[in-house]
N, C-alpha and C positions, 0 to 999 in steps of 0.2 A: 295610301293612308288617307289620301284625300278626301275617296272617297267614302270612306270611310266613317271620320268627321263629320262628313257632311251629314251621313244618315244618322247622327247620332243626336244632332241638333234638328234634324227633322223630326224625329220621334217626338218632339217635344208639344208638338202639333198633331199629333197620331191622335184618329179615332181610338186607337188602339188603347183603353189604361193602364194597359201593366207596360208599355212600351212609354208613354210619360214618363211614370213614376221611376221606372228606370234611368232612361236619359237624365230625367231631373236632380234624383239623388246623388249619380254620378258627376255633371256636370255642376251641382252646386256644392262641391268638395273639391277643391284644388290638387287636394293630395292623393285621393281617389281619382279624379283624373288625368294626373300624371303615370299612377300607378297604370290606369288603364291602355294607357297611350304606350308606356311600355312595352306591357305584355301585349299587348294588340299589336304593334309595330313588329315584335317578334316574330308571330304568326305572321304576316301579311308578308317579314321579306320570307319566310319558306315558301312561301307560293308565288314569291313576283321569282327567286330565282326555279322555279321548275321547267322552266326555259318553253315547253310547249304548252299552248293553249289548253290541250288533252289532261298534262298532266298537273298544271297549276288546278286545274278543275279540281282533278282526283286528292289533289295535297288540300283543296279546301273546303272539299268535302272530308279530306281525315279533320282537319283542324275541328269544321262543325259538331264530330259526332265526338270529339274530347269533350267541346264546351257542351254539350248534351250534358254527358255524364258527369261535370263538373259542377253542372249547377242545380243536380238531381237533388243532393241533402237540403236542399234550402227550400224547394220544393216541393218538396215532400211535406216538411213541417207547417207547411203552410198551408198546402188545397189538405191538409188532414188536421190542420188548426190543432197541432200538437203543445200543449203546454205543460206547465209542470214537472213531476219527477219520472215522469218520461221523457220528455224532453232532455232533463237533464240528464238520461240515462242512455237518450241514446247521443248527445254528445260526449259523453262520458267515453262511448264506444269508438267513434269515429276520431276522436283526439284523444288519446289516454294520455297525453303530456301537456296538456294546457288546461286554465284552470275553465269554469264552464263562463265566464265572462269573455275573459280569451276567444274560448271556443264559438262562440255565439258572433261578438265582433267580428272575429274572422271569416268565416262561414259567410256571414252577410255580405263581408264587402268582395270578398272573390265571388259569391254568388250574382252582385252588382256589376263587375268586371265582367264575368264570364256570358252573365245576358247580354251586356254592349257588344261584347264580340260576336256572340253567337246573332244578335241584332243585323250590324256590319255584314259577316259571312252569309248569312243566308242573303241577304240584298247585293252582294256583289256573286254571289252564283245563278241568282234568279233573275235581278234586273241589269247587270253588267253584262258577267259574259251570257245572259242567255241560255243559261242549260237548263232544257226542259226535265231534266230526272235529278233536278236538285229537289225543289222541295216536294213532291211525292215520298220520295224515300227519307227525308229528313223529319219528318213530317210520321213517315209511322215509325222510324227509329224511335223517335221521342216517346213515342207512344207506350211503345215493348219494353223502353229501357226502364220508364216511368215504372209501370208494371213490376219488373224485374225487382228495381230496387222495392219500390213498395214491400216485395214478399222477402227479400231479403232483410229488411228493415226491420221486419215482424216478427222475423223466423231468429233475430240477433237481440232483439230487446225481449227479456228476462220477463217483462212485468206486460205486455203484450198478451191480449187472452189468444188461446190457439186460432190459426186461419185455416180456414176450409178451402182456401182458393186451391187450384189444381197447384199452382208452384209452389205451394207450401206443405204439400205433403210431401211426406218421405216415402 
């Protein structure tokens, strides 16, 4: 967890913007990062108990490609600079039991949660234990997953004009 922490507050310092803006939002909410400390800690004992080097790898590479997919909708709304009653439509879809403030609030700060981990785990696959087929493969997951959902996104919101991408047709 240590180390963890620690790369969380180095972000803070990153050339990196969006690795800031994260660290910072997080760390400048107490309750957001409590929250993240949590669920981070969570992940972190399944892979400190995996007992072999090999296989704490392989559990932190599963944990990586969750936080992928978990913080795809926030993502999405944003490098597509989604607003309005689309937005609210496709919250609408992805929470059908929360009201779209709800939905928004939340979405953001697990999106906030889920970058810090996914921050953490990619730095403790890459600069800790040293495995060189960490981010390669992490790296074009994100990429396909990115994809996926985008046409999934499109092919689910109503008011979306049709997409010609090859995953969008039937």
């Amino acid at each position: 967890m240590r180390e963890s922490t620690d790369r969380i507050e180095s972000a803070l310092q990153s050339e990196n913007a969006e690795e800031q803006w994260v660290a910072t939002r997080v760390l400048e909410n107490p309750t957001a990062w409590q929250q993240w400390e949590t669920e981070h800690s969570s992940l972190m004992r399944l892979v400190a108990v995996g007992g072999f080097p090999r296989t704490q790898i392989a559990i932190l590479k599963k944990a990586a490609l969750r936080l992928v997919e978990r913080k795809a909708l926030f993502e999405y709304l944003r490098s597509r600079e989604i607003r309005g009653q689309t937005r609210r439509q496709i919250f609408s879809y992805f929470h059908p039991t929360r009201s779209y403030t709800q939905a928004v609030v939340g979405e953001h700060g697990a999106y906030l949660r889920k970058a810090c981990s996914f921050l953490c785990t990619s730095h403790l696959g890459i600069e800790v234990a040293r495995d060189v087929g960490f981010l390669d493969p992490m790296q074009r997951y994100e990429s396909l997953y990115r994809n996926i959902f985008s046409c999934s996104a499109i092919r689910t919101s109503p008011i979306n004009p049709p997409c010609n991408r090859p995953c969008c047709r039937t």
